[in-house]
N, C-alpha and C positions, 0 to 999 in steps of 0.2 A: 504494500500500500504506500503510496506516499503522501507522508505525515507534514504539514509547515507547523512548527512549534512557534510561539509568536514569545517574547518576553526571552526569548534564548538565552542570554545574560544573565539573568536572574537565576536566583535558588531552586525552584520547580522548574524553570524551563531546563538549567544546564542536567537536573536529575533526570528529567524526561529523554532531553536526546541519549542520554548515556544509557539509558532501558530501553527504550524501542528503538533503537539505529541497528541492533544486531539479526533484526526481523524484518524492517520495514527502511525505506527509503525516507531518509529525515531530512529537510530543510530544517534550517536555524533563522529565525529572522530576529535581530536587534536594533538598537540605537547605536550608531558607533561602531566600533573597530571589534572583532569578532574578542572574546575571551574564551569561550570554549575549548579545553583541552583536545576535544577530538578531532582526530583531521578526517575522520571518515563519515562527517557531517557540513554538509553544502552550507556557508553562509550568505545570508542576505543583509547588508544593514540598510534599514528603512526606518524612517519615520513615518510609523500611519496614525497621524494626525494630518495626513497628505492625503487626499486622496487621489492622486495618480499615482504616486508613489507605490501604493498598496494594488491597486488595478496593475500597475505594469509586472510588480513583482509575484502577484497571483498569475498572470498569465504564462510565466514563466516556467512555473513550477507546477499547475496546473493541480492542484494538491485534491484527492481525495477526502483529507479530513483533514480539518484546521484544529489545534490546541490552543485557545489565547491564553497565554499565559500574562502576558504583557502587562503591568498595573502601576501607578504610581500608589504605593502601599503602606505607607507611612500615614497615621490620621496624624500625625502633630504636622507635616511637612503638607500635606492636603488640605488643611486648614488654610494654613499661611501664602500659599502658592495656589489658590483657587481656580484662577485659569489654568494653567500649566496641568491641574488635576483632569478637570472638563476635558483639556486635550487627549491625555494620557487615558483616561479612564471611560468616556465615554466618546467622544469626535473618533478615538480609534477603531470601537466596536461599529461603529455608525458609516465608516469606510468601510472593513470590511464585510459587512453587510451588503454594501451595493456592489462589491466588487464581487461577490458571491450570485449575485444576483445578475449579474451582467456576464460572469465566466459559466456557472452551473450548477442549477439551484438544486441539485443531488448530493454537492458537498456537506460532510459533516459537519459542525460546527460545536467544538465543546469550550464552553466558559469555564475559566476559574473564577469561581465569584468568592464569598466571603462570609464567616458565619457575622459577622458587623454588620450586614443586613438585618438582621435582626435584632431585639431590645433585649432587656431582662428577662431574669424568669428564666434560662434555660436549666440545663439542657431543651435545645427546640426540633422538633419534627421538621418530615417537610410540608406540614401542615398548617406550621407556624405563621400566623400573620408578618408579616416584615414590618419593621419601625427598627429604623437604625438610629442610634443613639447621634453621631457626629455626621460630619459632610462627607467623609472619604465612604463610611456606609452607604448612604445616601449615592454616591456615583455608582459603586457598587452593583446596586439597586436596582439605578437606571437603567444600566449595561443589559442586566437580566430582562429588563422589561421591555427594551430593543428586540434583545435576541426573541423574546417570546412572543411580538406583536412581529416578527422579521416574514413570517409565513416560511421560514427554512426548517429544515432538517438539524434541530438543535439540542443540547444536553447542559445542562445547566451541574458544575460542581463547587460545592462551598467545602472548604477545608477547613481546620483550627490549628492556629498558632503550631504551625509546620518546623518542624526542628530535623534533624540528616546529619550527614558527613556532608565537610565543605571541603575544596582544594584551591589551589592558587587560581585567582582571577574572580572569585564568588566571594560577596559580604559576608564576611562573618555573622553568627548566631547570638539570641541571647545566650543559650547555653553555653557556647565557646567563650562568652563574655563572661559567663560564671565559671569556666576551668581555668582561663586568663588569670583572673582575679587572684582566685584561691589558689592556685599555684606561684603567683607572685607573693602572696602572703597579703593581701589588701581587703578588708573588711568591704563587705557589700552590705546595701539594702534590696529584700525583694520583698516585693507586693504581696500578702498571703490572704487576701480576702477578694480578690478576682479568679472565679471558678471556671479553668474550661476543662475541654477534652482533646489534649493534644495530636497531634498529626504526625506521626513516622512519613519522611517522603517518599521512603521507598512504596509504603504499603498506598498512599495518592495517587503513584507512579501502576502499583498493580492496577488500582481502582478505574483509572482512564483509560490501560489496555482492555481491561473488559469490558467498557464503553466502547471503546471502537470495536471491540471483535463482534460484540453481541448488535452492533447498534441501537443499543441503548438509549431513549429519548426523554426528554423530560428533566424532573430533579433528582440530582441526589446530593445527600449528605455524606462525604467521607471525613472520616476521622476515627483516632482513638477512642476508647472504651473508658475509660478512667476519666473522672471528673475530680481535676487535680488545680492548685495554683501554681505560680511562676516560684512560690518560694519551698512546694512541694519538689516541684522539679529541681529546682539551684542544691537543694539536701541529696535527691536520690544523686544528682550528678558526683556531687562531695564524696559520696558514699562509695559511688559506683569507680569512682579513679582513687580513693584512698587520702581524698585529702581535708583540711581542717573544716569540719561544718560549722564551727562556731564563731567562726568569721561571719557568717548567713546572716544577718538579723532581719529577722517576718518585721513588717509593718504595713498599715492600713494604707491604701489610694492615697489618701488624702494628705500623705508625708510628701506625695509629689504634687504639687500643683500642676496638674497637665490643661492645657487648654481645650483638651475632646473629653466629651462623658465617652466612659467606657461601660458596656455590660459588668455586675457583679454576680451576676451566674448567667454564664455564657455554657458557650458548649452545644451540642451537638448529638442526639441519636440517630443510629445509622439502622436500622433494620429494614429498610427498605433498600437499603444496597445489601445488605447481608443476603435479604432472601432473592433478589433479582441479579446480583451481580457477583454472586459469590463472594461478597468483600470479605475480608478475616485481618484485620489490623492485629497486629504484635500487640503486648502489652508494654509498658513504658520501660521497663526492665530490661528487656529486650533490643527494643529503638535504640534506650540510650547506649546498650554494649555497643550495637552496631554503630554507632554514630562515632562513638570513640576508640573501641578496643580494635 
């Protein structure tokens, strides 16, 4: 099949090409100069907040099923950069749209979208009314509701707080931020009253081959099992590499004045991808060996 991964760059996109390229014919599409360690994956850099850009480079490559992974994904930096967001986050799903529409309206089309579509009160279904708390949810949002008024062939997935192994050319992690840390010996604070259900990338990475294999339409929700906080995770990582947990200190949201409301029980259940997609996420215990050992 051939796959155009959109956000190539990024964390989920660089994981994606590195799982489905050994099966499928992958384009990479990014912003910029290729950082992808593999050379056995076709680059494109495009800005699609273009829209010829995005038209010339679909025709090109002629893709079966599009990934976007592509997002401006920061709510602090989404707030403050409000256009730049609109471009990033919605002008680009709204390009490729029409270029889909204009090349062949059979192509797949699967969204990353974002459990910040949604408000409090999770763990949420996919039955969940959406109300997202800040603006970045809110683009989110919109994206999805493009793609779902688009009349294409489309799949909607909303992930949580996605953690993995990184390598040179990829942002680092919160978690890599909490082995940094505690390895250096430097006391942190983490958040311990914001609930989600964390996201293994690799098991994200399973969850959208079976999207494409099955063609699979609609919602779903992938993620982890566990409804854990950021200061649960910063401990198991301590634990899991052997090093000081009592550097860790839990404190409430409200130590940080952030300028986005965030969910305080967020998260995500998946049984509608378990029982239609085979989905089977790791437990946390597990992600994090993988992520580190």
């Amino acid at each position: 099949m051939e796959i155009l991964i959109t956000g190539a760059n990024g964390f989920l996109g660089q994981h994606l090409c590195r799982f489905l390229k050994d099966d499928h014919n992958v384009f990479a599409a990014g912003k910029g100069e290729k950082r992808l360690p593999f050379e056995d994956v076709k680059y494109f850099s495009c800005d699609l907040a273009y829209t010829v850009a995005v038209e010339e480079m679909m025709e090109q490559i002629q893709p079966d099923v599009i990934v976007h992974t592509a997002a401006m994904s920061k709510p602090d930096e989404c707030l403050q950069q409000p256009d730049r967001c609109r471009q990033v986050n919605i002008d680009a799903i709204s390009n490729l749209v029409k270029a889909v529409h204009k090349l062949d309206e059979k192509i797949h089309c699967i969204y990353t979208s974002s459990d910040f579509v949604l408000g409090d009160g999770g763990p949420h279904d996919e039955n969940a009314i959406p109300a997202p708390l800040n603006f970045y949810g809110e683009t989110k949002l919109k994206g999805e509701q493009m793609l779902i008024n688009s009349g294409l062939h489309y799949t909607i997935v909303r992930p949580v707080f996605m953690y993995g192994e990184v390598w040179n050319g990829m942002r680092s992690t919160f978690l890599h931020w909490v082995k940094d840390s505690l390895e250096a010996g430097k006391p942190i604070k983490v958040v311990s009253d914001q609930m989600r259900t964390p996201s293994y990338v690799g098991d994200i990475c399973k969850g959208i081959e079976s999207i494409i294999n099955k063609k699979a339409m609609g919602l779903y929700h992938l993620s982890g099992e566990e409804v854990v906080s950021p200061y649960q995770m910063a401990v198991a990582v301590a634990e899991l590499l052997k090093l000081d947990k009592t550097l860790i200190e839990p404190v409430t949201a409200d130590t940080f004045p952030e300028p986005v409301k965030r969910a305080k029980h967020g998260g995500l259940t998946i049984g509608k991808a378990k029982q239609e997609l085979g989905f089977t996420p790791m437990r946390l215990e597990e992600g994090l060996s993988r992520t580190f050992l």
